[in-house]
N, C-alpha and C positions, 0 to 999 in steps of 0.2 A: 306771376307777380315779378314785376323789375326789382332787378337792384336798388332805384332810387326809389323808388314808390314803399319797397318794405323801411330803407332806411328813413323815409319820410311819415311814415305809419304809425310803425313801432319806436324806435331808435329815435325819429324823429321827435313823436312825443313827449320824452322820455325828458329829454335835453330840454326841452320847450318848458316843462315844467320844471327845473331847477335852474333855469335860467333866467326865468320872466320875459317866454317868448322872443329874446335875443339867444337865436343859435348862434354857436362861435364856426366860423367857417374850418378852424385848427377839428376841432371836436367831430363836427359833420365828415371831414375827411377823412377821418381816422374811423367810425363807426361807418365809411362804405369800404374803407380798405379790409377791416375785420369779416362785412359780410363777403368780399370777393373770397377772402382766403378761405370761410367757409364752404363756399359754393364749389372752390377749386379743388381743395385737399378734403373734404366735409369731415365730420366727429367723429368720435369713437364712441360705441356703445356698450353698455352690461352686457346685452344675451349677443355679441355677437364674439364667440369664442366657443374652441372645443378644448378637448385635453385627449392624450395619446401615452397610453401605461404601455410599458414594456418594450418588449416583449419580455417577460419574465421567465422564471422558471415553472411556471406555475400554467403560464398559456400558452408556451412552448410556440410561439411563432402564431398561435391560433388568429388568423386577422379576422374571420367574422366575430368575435368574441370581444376583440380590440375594438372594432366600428361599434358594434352595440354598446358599448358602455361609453364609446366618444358620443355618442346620439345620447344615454338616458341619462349624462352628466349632468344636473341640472343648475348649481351651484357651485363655483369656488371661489377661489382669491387667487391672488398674484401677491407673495408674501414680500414683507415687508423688510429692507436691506438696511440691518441694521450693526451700526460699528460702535465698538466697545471704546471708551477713552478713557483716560486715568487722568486727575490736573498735575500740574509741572508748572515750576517755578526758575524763571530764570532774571536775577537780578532783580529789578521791581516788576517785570511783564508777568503777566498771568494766563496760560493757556493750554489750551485739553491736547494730546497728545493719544493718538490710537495705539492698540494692545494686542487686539482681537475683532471678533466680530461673533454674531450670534444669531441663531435661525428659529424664525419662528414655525410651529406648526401647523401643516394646512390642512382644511378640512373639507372633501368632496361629497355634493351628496348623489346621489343614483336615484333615477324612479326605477321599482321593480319591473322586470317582464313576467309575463304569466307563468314563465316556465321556473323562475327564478335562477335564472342559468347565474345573473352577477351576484346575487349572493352566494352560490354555489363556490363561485370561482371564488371571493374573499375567506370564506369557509376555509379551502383548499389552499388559500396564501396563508392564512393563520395558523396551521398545520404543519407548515412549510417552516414557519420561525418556532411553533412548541410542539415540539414531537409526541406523540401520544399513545406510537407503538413504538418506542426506543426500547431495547434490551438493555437492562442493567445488566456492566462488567461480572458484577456476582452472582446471576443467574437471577431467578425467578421471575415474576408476574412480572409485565409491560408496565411502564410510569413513563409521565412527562419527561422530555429531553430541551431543552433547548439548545438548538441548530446552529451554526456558524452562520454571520450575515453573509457570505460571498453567496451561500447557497438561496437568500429570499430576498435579495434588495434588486432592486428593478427601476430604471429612471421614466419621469413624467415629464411628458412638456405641456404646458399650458399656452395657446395661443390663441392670441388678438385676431380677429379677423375684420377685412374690408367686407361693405357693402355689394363691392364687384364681386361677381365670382370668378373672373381671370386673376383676381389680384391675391389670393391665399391669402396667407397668415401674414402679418405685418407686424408683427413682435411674438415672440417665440423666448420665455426662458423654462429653462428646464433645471428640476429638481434630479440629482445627481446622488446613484446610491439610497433612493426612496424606499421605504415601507409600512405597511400600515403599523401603526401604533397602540388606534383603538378604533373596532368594528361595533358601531353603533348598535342598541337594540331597537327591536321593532315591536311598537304596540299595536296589537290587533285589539277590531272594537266591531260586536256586530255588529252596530248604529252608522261606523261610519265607512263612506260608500266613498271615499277619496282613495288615490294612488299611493302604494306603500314609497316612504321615503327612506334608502338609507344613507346614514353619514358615516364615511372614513375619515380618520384623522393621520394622516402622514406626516412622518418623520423623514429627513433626509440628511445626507455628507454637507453638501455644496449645494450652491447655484449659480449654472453657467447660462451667458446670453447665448445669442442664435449668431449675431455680430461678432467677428473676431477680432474687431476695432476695439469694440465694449472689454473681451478677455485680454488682451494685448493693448493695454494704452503705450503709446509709443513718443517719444519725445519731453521725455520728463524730467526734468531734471532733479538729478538725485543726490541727497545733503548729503556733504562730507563728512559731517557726526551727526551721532543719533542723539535723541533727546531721553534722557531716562524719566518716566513718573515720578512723582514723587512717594509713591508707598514701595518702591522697591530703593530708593535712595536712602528712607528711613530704614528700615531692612537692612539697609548693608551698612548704613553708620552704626545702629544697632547691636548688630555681629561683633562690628569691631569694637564697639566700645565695651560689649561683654569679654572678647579677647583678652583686651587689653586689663579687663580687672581679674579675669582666670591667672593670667602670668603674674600679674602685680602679688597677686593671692599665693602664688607659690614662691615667688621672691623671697615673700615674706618670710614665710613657713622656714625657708632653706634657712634663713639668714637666723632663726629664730631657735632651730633643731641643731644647727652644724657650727656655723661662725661664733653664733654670741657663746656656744661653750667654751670654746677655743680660747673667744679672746678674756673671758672671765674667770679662766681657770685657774690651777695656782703655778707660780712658776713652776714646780718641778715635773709637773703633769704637761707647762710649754715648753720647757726643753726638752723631753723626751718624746714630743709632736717634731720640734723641728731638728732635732737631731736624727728621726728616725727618714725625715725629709732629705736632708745631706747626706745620709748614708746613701740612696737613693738615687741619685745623681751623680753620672758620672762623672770623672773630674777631666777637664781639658786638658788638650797634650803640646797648646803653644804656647808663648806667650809667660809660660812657668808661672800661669795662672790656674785659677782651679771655678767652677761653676761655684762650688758652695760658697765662697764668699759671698755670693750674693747673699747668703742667709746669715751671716757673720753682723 
């Protein structure tokens, strides 16, 4: 089928019926430019992707073990990139200001092989994060340990592939620091006569792209002040204005335990305060003046 002939079929139709049989020539041109660019670059589809674990600690470099669970993948996702904001007030504008960011969990699933070698292998990674022959420091019978991550986390890439097979992967991100989270369970049934399915759910650090344009944006120009949220502005007016009634509150107190005695007392109990004061001080030697006058 031609170009013009599908846009005249399909596309054609399409236009002809919201238009009352006046194509627009703007519209017709645009609906053959779109099927050129499909026919050039063509789609992207669901099942044309694999994923690639490890090498872990766990598979120790094993690549037939890595190809067969690239092969019985049968499901995942390409998670979803997501940034954390806070709102921020500046004058009468109003607008979200980022903090963070936050990772969702991805969940793979596997058909079984006969031998069930990849459930064997996630067994053996779960193992790897909860120890189940640890020795306790104070002797006796083995118990659960749980492991340090450096020793079970393992990175994933999930990649997009082309139709071509010259043309490999064409989008590649990789989950950074990955491990599973939760090892699905498996329902057996005599009745049913389908492929055992199972599902991992992974956790991960990061996610970096394949592109180092994507990790390294370059040419950006960067604010000379930052914008602070507004729940950490309340926060810290907050603080202060508690500050500010701690001190007032002790101000008080002094002024209420020390001074008001002082100045309410009887004469003879003030001059023996500021007489004990001028003893205290010593007297200048120019001037054939003396400090305590000031107290005079």
């Amino acid at each position: 089928m031609s170009i013009s002939s599908a846009a005249d079929g399909l596309f054609g139709a399409i236009t002809t019926f919201f238009n009352g049989g006046n194509e627009p020539t703007v519209a017709k041109g645009r609906i053959g430019d779109f099927i050129n660019e499909m026919n050039s670059s063509g789609a992207a589809h669901h099942h044309l992707f694999y994923v690639s674990i490890g090498p872990s600690a766990i598979s120790g470099g094993d690549g037939d073990l890595n190809r067969k669970m690239n092969l019985f993948c049968n499901t995942t996702s390409i998670p979803a990139l997501n940034v954390m904001t806070s709102a921020y007030r500046e004058n009468e504008a109003h607008f979200e200001v980022p903090y963070g960011y936050s990772h969702e969990p991805v969940t793979f699933n596997f058909y079984m092989d006969a031998n069930l070698e990849i459930k064997t292998y996630f067994d053996a990674w779960y193992g790897a994060i909860v120890n189940s022959r640890a020795f306790p420091l104070s002797g006796g019978p083995m118990n659960n340990r749980i492991e340090f991550m450096d020793n079970f986390r393992a990175n994933i890439d999930i990649n997009i592939i082309s139709k071509s097979e010259d043309q490999g992967a064409v989008y590649t991100m990789t989950l950074i620091g990955a491990w599973p989270k939760s090892i699905g369970d498996i329902q057996l049934n005599s009745q049913n006569t389908d492929v055992i399915n199972l599902p991992i759910q992974f956790v991960y650090e990061r996610i970096e792209f394949q592109s180092t344009e994507v990790n390294n944006v370059g040419g950006v120009r960067k604010p000379s002040t930052r914008a602070f949220p507004l729940n950490i502005w309340d926060t810290a007016v907050g603080a202060a204005d508690e500050l500010i009634q701690s001190v007032t509150k002790s101000v008080n107190n002094l002024s209420t335990s020390i001074v008001m005695p002082i100045i309410n007392a009887p004469a003879t109990i003030t001059n023996e305060i500021m007489s004990s004061v001028r003893g205290n001080i010593p007297k200048a030697d120019t001037d054939g003046d003396s400090w305590t006058n000031w107290f005079k």
